[in-house]
Biopython code that builds the backbone (N, CA, C, O; Angstrom):
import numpy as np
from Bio.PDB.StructureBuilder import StructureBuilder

atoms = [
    (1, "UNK", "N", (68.287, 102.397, 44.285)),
    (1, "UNK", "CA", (68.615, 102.842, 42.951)),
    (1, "UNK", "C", (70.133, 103.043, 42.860)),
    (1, "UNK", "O", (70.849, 103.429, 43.784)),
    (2, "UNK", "N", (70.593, 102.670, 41.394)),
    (2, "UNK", "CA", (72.042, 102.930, 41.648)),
    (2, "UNK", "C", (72.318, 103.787, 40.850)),
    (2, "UNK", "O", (71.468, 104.081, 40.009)),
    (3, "UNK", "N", (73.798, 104.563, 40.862)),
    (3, "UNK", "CA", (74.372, 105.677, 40.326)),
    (3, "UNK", "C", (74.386, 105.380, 39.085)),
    (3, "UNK", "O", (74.440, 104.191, 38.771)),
    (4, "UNK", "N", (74.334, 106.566, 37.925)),
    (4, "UNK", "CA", (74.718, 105.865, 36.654)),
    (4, "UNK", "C", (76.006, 105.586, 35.873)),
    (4, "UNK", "O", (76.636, 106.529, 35.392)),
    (5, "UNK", "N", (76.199, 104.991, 35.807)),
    (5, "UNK", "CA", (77.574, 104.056, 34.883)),
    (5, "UNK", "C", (78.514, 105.423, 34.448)),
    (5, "UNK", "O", (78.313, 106.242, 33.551)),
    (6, "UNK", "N", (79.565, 105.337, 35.399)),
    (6, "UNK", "CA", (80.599, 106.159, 34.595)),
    (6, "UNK", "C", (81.642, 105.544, 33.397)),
    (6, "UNK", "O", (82.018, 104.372, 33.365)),
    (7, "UNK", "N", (81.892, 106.235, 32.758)),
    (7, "UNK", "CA", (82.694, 106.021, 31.315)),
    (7, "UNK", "C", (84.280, 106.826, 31.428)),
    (7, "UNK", "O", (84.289, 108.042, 31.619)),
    (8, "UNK", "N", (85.186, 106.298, 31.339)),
    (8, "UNK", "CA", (86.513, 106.906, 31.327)),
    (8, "UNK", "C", (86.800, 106.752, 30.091)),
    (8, "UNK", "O", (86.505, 105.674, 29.576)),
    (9, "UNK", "N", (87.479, 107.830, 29.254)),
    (9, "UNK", "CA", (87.745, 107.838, 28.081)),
    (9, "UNK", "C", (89.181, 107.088, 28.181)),
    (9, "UNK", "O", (89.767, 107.049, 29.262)),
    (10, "UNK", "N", (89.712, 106.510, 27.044)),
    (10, "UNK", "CA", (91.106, 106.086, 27.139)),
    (10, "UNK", "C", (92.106, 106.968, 27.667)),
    (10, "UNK", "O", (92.648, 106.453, 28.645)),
    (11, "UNK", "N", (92.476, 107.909, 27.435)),
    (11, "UNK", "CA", (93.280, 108.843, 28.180)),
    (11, "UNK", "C", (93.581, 109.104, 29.235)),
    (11, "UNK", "O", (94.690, 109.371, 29.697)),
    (12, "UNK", "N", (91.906, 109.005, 30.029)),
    (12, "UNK", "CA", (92.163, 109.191, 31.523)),
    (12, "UNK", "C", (92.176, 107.670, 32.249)),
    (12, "UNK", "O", (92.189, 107.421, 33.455)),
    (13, "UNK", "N", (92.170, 106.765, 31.143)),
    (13, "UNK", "CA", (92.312, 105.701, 31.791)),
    (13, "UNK", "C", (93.829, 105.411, 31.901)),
    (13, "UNK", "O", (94.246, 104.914, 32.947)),
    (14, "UNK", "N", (94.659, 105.686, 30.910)),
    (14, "UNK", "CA", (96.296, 106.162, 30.962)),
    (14, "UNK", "C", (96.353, 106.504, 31.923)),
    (14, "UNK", "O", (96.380, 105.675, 32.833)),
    (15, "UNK", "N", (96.398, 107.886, 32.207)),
    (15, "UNK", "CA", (96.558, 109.090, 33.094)),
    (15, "UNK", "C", (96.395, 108.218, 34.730)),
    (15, "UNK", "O", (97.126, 108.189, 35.720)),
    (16, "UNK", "N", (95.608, 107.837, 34.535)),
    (16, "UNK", "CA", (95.223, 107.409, 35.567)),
    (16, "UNK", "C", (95.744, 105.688, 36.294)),
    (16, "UNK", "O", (95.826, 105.172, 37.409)),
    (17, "UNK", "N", (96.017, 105.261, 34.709)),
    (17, "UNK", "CA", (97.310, 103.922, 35.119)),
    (17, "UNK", "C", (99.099, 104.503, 35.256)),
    (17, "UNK", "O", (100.050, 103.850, 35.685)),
    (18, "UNK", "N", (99.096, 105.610, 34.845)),
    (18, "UNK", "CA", (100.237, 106.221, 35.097)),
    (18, "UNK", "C", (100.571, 106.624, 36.364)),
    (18, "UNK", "O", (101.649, 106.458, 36.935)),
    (19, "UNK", "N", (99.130, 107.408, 36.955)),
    (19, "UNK", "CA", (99.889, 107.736, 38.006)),
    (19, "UNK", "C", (100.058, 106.509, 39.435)),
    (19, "UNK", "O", (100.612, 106.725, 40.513)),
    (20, "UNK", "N", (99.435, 105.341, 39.013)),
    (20, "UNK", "CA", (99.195, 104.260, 39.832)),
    (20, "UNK", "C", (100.589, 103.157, 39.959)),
    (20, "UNK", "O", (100.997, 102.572, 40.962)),
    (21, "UNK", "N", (101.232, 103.125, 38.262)),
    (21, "UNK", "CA", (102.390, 102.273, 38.504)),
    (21, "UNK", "C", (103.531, 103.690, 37.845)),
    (21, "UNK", "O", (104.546, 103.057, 37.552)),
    (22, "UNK", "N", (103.724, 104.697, 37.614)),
    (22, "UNK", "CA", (104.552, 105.471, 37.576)),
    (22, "UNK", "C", (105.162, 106.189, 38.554)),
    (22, "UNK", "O", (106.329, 106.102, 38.934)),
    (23, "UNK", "N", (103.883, 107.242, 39.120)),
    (23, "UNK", "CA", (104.030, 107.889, 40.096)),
    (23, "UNK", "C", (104.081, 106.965, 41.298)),
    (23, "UNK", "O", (105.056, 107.137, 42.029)),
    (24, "UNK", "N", (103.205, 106.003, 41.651)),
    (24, "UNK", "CA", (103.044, 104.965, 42.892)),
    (24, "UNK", "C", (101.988, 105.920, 43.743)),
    (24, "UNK", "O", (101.837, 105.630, 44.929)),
    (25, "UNK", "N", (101.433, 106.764, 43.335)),
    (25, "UNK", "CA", (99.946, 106.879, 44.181)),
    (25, "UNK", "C", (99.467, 105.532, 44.536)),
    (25, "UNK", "O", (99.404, 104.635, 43.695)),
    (26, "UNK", "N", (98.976, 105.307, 46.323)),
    (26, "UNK", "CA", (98.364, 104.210, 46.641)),
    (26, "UNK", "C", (96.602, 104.315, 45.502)),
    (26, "UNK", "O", (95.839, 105.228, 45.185)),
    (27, "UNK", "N", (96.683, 102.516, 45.191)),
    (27, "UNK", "CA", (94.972, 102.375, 44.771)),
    (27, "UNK", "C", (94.085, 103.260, 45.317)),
    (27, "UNK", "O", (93.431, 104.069, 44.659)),
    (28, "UNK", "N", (94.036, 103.099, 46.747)),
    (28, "UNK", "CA", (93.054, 103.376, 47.560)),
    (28, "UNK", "C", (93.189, 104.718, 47.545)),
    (28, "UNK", "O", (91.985, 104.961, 47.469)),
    (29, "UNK", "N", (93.767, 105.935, 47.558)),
    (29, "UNK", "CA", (93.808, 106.975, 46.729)),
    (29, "UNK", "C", (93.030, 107.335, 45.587)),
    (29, "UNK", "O", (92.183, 108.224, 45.501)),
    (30, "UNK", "N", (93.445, 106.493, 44.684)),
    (30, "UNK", "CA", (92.829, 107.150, 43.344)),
    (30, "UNK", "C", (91.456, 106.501, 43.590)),
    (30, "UNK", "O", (90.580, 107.363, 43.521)),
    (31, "UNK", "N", (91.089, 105.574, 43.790)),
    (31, "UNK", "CA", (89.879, 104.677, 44.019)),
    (31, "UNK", "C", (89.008, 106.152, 44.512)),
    (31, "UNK", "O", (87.932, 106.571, 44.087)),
    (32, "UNK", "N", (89.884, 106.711, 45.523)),
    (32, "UNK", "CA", (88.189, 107.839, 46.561)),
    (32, "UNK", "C", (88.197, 109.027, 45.439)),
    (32, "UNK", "O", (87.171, 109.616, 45.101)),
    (33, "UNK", "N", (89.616, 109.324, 44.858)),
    (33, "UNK", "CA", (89.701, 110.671, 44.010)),
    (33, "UNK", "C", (88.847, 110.499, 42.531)),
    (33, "UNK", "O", (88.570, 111.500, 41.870)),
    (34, "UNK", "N", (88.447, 109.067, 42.068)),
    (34, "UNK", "CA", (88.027, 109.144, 40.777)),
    (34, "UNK", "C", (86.569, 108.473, 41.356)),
    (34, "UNK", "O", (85.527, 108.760, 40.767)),
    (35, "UNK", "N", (86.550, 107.702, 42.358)),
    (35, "UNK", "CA", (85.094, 107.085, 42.878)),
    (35, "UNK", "C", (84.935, 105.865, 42.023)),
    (35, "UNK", "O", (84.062, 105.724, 41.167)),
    (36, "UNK", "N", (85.694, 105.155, 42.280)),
    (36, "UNK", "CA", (85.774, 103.777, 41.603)),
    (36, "UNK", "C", (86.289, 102.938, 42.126)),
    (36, "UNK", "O", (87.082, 103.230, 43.022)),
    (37, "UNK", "N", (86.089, 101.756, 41.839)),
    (37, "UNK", "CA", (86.360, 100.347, 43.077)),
    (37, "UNK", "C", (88.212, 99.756, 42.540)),
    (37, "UNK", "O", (88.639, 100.271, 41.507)),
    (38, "UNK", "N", (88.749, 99.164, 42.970)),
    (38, "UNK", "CA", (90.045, 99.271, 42.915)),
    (38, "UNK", "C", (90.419, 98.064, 41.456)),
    (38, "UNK", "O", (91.370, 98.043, 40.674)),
    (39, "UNK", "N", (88.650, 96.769, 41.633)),
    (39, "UNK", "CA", (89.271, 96.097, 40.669)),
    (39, "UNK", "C", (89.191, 96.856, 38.827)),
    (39, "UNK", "O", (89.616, 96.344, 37.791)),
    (40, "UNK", "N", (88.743, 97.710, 38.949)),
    (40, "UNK", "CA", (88.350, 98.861, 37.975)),
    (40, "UNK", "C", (89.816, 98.533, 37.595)),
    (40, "UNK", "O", (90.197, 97.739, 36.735)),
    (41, "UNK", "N", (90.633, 99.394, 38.501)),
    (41, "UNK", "CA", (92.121, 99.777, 38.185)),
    (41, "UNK", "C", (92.981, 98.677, 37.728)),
    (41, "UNK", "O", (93.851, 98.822, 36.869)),
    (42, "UNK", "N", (92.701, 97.525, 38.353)),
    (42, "UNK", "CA", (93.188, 96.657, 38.238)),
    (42, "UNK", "C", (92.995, 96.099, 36.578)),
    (42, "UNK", "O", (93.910, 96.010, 35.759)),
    (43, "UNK", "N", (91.945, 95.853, 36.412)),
    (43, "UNK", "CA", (91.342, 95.209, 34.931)),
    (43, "UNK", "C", (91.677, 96.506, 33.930)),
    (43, "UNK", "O", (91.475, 96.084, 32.792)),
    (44, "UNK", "N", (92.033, 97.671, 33.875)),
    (44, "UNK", "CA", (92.379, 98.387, 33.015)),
    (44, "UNK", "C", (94.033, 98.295, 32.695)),
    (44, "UNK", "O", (94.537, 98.864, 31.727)),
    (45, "UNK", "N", (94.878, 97.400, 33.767)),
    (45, "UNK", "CA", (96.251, 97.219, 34.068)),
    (45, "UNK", "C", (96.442, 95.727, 32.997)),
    (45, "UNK", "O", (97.314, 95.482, 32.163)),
    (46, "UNK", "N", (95.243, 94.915, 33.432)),
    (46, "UNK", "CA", (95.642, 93.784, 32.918)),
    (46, "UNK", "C", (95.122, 94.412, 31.312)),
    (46, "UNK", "O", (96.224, 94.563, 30.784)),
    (47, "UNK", "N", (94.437, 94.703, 30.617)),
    (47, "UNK", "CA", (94.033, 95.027, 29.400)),
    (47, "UNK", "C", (95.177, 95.556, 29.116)),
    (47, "UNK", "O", (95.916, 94.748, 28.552)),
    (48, "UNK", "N", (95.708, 96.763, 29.301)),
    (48, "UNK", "CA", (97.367, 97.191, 28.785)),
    (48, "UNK", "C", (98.308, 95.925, 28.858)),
    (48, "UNK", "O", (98.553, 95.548, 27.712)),
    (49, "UNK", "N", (98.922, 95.137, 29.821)),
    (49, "UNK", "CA", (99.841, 94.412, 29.791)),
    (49, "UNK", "C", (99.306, 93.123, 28.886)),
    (49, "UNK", "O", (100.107, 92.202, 28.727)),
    (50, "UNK", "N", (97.757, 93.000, 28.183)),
    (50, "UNK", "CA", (97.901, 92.054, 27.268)),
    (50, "UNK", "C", (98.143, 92.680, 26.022)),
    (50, "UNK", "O", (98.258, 91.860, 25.112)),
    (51, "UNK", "N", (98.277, 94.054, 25.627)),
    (51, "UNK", "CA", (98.199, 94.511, 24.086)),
    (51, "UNK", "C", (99.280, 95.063, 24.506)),
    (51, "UNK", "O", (99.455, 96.067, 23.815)),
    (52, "UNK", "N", (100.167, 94.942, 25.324)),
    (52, "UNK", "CA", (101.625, 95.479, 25.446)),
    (52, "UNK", "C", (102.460, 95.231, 23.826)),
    (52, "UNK", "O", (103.040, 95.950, 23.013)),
    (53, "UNK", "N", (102.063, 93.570, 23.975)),
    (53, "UNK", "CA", (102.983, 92.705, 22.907)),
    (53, "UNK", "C", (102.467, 92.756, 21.342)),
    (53, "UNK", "O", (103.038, 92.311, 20.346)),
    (54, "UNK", "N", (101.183, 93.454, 21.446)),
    (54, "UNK", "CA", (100.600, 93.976, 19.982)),
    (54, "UNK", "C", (101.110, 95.225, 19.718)),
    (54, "UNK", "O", (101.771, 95.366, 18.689)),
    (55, "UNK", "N", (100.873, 96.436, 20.672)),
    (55, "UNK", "CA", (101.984, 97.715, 20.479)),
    (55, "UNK", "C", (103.291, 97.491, 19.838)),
    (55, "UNK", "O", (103.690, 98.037, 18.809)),
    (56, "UNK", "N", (104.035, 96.458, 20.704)),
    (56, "UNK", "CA", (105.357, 96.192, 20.285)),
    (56, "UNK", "C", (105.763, 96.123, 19.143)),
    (56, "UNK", "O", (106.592, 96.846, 18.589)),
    (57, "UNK", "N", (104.849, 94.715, 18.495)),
    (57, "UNK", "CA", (105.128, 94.550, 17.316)),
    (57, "UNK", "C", (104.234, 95.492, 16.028)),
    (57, "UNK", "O", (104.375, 95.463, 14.806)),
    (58, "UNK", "N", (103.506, 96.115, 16.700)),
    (58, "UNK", "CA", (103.006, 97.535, 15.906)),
    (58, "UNK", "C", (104.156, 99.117, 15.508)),
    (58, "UNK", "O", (104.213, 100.031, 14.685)),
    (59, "UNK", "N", (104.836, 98.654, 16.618)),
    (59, "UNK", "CA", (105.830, 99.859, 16.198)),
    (59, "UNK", "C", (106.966, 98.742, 15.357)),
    (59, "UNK", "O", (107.356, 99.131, 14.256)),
    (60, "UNK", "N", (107.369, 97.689, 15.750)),
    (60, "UNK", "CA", (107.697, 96.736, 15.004)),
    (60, "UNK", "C", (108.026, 96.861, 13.551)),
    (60, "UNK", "O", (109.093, 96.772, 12.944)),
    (61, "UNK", "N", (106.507, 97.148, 13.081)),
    (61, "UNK", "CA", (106.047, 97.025, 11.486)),
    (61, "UNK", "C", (106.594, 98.178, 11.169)),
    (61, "UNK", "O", (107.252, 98.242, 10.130)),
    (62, "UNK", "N", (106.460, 99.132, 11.862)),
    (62, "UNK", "CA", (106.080, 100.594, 11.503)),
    (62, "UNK", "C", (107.618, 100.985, 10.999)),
    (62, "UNK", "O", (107.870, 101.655, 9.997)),
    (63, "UNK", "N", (108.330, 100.566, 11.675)),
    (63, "UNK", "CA", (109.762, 101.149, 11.645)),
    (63, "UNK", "C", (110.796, 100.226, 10.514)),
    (63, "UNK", "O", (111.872, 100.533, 10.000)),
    (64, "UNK", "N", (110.016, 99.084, 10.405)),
    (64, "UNK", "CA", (110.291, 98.163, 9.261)),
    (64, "UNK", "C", (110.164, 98.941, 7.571)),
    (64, "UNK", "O", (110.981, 99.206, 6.690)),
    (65, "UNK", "N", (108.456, 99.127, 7.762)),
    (65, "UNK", "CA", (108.328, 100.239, 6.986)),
    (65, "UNK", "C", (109.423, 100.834, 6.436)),
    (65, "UNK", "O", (110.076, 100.417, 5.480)),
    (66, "UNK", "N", (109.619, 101.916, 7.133)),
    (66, "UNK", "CA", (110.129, 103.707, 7.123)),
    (66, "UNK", "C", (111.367, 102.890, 6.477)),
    (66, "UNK", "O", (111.554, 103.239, 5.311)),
    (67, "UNK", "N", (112.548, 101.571, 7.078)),
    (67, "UNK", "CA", (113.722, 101.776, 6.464)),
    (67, "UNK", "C", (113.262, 101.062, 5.111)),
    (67, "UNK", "O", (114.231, 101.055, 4.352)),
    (68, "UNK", "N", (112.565, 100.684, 4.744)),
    (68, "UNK", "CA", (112.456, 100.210, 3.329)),
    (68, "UNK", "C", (112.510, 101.091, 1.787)),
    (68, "UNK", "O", (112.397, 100.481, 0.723)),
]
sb = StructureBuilder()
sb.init_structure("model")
sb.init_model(0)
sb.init_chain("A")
sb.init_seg("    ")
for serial, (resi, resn, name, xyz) in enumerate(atoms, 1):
    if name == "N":
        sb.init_residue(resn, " ", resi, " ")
    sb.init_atom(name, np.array(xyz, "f"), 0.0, 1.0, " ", f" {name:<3s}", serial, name[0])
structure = sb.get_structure()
């Protein structure tokens, strides 16, 4: 039987990509401290660095906006 499906809210999925490429806590660290497999971490890294370039141009608009 297997464990049931944990859920990370966005925040701690931040929190938790922060302290991986900010701080530089090793993977294998957070992997035993949150109990999750490393490509977890990984695929929550690549999901940010593809909507990096949608953020961008989201603050983009935003500030386009305001001087108008």
């Amino acid at each position: 039987m297997s464990a049931p499906r944990r859920r990370f809210a966005t925040d701690q999925k931040a929190a938790i990509l922060k302290r991986y490429l900010v701080d530089k806590v090793p993977i294998s660290d957070l992997c035993d401290e949150y109990g999750i497999k490393p490509n977890q971490i990984y695929t929550w890294q690549k999901i940010l660095f593809d909507h990096a370039e949608l953020m961008e141009e989201n603050v983009r608009t935003k500030k386009l906006g305001r001087q108008s």
